[in-house]
ZADO-1210 file (C-alpha; in nm, 4 decimals, padded with zeros to 6 digits):
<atoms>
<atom x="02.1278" y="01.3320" z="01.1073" code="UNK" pos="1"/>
<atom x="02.1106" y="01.2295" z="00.7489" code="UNK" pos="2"/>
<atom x="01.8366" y="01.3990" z="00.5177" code="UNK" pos="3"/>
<atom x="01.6261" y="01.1010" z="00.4481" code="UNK" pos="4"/>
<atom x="01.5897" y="01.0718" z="00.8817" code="UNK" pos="5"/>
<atom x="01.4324" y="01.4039" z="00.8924" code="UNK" pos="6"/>
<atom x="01.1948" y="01.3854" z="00.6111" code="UNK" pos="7"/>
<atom x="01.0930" y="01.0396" z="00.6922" code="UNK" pos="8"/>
<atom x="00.7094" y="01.1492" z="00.7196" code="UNK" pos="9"/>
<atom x="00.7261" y="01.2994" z="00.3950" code="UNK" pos="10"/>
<atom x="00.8219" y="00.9256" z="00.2568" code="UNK" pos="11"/>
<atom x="00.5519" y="00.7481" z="00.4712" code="UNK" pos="12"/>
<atom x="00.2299" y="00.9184" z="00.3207" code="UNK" pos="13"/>
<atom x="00.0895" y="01.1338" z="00.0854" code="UNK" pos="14"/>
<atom x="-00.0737" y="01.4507" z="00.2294" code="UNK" pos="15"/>
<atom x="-00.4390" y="01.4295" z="00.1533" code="UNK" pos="16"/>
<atom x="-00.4589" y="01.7632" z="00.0525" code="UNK" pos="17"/>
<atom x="-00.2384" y="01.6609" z="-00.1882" code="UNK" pos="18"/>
<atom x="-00.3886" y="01.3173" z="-00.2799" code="UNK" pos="19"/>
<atom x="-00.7188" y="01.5352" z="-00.3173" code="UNK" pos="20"/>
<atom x="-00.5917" y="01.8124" z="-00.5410" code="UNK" pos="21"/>
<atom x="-00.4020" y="01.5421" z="-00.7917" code="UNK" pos="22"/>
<atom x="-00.7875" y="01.3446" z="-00.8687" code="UNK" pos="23"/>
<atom x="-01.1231" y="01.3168" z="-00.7716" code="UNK" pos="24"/>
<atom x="-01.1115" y="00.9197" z="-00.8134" code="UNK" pos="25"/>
<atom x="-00.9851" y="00.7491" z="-00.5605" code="UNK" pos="26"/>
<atom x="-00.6448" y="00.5781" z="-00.5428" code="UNK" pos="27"/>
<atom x="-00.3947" y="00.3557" z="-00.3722" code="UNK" pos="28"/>
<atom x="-00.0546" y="00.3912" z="-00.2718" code="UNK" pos="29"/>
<atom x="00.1532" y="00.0876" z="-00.3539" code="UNK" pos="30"/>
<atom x="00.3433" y="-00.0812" z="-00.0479" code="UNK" pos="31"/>
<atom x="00.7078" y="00.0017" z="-00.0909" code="UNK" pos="32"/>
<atom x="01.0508" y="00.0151" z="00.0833" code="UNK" pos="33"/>
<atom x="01.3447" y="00.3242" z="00.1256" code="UNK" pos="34"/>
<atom x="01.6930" y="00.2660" z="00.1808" code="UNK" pos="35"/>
<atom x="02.0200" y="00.4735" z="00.1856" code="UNK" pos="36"/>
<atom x="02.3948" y="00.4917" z="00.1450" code="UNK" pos="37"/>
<atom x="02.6280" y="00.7765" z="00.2085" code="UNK" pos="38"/>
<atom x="02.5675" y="00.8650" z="-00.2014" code="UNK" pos="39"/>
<atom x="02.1936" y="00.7047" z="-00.2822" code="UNK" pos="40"/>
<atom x="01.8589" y="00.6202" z="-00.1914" code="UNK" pos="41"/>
<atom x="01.7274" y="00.3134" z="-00.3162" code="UNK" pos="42"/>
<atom x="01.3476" y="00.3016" z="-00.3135" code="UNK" pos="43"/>
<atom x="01.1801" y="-00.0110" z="-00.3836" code="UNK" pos="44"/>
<atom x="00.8272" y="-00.0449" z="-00.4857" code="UNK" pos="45"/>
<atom x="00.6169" y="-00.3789" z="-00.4909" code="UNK" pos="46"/>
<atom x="00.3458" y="-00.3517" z="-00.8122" code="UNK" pos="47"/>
<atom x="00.2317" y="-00.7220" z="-00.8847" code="UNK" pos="48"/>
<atom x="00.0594" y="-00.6879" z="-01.2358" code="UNK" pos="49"/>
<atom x="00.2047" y="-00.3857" z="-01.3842" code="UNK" pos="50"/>
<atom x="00.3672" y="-00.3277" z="-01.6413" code="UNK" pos="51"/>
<atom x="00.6151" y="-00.0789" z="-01.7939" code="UNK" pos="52"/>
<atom x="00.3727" y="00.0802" z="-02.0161" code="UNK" pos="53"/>
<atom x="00.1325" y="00.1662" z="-01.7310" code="UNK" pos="54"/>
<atom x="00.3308" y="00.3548" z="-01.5195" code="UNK" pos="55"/>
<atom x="00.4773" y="00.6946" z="-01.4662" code="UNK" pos="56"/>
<atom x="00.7779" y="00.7920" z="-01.2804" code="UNK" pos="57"/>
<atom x="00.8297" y="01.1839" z="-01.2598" code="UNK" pos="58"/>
<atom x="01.0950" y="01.4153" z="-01.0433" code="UNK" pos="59"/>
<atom x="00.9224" y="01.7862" z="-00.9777" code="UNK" pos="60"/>
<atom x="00.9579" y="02.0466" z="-00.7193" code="UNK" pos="61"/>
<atom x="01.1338" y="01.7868" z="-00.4686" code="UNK" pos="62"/>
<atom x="00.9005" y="01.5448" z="-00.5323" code="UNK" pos="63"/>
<atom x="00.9411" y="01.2097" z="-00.7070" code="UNK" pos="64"/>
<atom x="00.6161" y="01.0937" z="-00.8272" code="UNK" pos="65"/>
<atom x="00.5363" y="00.7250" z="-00.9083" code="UNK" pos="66"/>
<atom x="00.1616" y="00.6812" z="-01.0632" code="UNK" pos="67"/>
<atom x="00.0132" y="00.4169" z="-01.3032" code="UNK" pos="68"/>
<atom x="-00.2439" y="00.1404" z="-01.2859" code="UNK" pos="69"/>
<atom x="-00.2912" y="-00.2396" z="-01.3146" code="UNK" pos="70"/>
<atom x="-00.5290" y="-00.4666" z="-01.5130" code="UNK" pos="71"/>
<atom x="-00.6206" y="-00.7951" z="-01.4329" code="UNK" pos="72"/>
<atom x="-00.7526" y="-01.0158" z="-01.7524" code="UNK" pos="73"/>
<atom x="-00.9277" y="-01.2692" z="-01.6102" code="UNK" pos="74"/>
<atom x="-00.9548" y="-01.6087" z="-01.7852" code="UNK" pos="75"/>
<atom x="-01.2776" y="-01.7398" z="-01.9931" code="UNK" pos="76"/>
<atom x="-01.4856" y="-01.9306" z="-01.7619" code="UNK" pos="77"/>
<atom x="-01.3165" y="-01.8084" z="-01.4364" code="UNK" pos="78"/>
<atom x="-01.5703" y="-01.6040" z="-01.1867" code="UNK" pos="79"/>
<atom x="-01.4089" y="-01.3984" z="-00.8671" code="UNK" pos="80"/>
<atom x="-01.4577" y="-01.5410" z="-00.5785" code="UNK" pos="81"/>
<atom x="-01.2386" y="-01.2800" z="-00.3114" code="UNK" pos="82"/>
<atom x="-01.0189" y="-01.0275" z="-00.4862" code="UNK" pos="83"/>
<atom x="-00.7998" y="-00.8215" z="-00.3069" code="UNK" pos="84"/>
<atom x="-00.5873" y="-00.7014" z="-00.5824" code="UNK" pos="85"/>
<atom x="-00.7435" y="-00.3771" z="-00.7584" code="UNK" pos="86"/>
<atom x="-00.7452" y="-00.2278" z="-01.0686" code="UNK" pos="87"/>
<atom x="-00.7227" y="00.1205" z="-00.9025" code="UNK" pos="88"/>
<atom x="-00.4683" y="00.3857" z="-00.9991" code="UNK" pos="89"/>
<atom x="-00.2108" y="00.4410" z="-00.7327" code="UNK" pos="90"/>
<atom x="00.0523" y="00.7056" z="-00.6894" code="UNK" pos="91"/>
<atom x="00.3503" y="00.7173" z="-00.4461" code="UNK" pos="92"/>
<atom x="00.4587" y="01.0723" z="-00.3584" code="UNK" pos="93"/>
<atom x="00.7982" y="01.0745" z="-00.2035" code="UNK" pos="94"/>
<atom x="00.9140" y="01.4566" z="-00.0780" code="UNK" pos="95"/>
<atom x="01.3224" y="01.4775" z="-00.1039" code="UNK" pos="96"/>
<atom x="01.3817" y="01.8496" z="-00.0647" code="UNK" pos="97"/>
<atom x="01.5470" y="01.8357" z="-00.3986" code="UNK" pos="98"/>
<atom x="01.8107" y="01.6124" z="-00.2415" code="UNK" pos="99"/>
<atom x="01.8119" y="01.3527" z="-00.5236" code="UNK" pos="100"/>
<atom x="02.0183" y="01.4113" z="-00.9268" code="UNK" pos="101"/>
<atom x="01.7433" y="01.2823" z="-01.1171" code="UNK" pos="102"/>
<atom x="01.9691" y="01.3104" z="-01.4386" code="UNK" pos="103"/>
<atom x="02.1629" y="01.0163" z="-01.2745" code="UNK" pos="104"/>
<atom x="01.8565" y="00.7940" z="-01.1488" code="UNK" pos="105"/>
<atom x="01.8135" y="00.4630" z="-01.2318" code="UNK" pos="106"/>
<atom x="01.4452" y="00.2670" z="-01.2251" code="UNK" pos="107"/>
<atom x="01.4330" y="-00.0970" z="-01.2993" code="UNK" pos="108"/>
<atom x="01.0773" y="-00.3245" z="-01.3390" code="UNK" pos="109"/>
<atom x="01.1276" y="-00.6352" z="-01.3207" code="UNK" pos="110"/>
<atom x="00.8574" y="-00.9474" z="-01.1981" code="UNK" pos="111"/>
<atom x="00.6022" y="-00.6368" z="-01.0487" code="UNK" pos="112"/>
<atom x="00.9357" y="-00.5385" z="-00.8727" code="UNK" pos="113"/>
<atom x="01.0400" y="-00.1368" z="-00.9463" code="UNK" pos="114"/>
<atom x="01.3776" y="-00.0501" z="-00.8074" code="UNK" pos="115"/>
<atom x="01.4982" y="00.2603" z="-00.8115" code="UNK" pos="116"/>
<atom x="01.8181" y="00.4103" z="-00.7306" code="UNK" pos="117"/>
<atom x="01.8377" y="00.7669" z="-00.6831" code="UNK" pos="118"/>
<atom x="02.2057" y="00.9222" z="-00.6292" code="UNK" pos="119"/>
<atom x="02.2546" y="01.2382" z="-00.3905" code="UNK" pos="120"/>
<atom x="02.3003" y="01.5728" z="-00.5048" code="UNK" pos="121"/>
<atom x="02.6759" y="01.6340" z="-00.4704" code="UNK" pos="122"/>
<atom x="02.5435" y="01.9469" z="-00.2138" code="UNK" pos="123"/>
<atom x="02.3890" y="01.6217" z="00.0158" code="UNK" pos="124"/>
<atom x="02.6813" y="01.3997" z="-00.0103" code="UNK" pos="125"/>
<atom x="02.7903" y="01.4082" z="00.3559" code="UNK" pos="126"/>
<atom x="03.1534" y="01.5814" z="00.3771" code="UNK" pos="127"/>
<atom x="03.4727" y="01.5363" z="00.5506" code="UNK" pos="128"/>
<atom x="03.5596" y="01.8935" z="00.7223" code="UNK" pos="129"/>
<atom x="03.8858" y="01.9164" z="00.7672" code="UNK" pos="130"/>
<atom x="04.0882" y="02.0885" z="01.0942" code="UNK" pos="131"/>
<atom x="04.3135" y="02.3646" z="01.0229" code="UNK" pos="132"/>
</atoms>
């Protein structure tokens, strides 16, 4: 069973203990997408409105951390009618065991699009055995 399989929780939330110890305001997480190869996850993370300058991307402890924030400038003359986008800081947490060489990562922002590709530790890489 591949890595990612088992720690498949750890990519679908953030523990609120967690989400509670990082800030007292509240946040989202952004809606995102992981995918794998036999030598790299590639996480993709949808962030309409933001921009390179307000966000953080961070590789601690086995955890990859994405935070930042958006802002909206509305036009002169425009009022809100129904708004569903927010100004809210989010944060992804994404647990990988320390299963990821962040010195090789790659991250990419492009249209509100961040794509990030995040090559296997060589101690991960799955590995022919062979019969003596």
């Amino acid at each position: 069973m591949p890595l990612f399989n088992s720690l498949i929780s750890n990519f679908n939330r953030t523990p609120a203990s967690r989400q509670s110890e990082q800030s007292s305001s509240p946040s989202r997480r952004p809606v995102y997408d992981v995918k794998e190869t036999d030598d790299a996850w590639g996480v993709t993370v949808h962030l309409p409105g933001v921009t390179k300058e307000n966000l953080s991307i961070t590789d601690e402890d086995g955890t990859l951390k994405i935070r930042g924030e958006r802002s909206w400038k509305q036009p002169a003359g425009w009022t809100n009618l129904y708004r569903e986008s927010s100004e809210l800081p989010f944060q992804l947490e994404l647990d990988h065991d320390n299963a990821i060489d962040a010195e090789k990562a790659v991250a990419e922002l492009n249209d509100g699009v961040l794509r990030l590709s995040l090559p296997k530790a060589e101690s991960r890489k799955p590995r022919k055995i062979a019969i003596a």
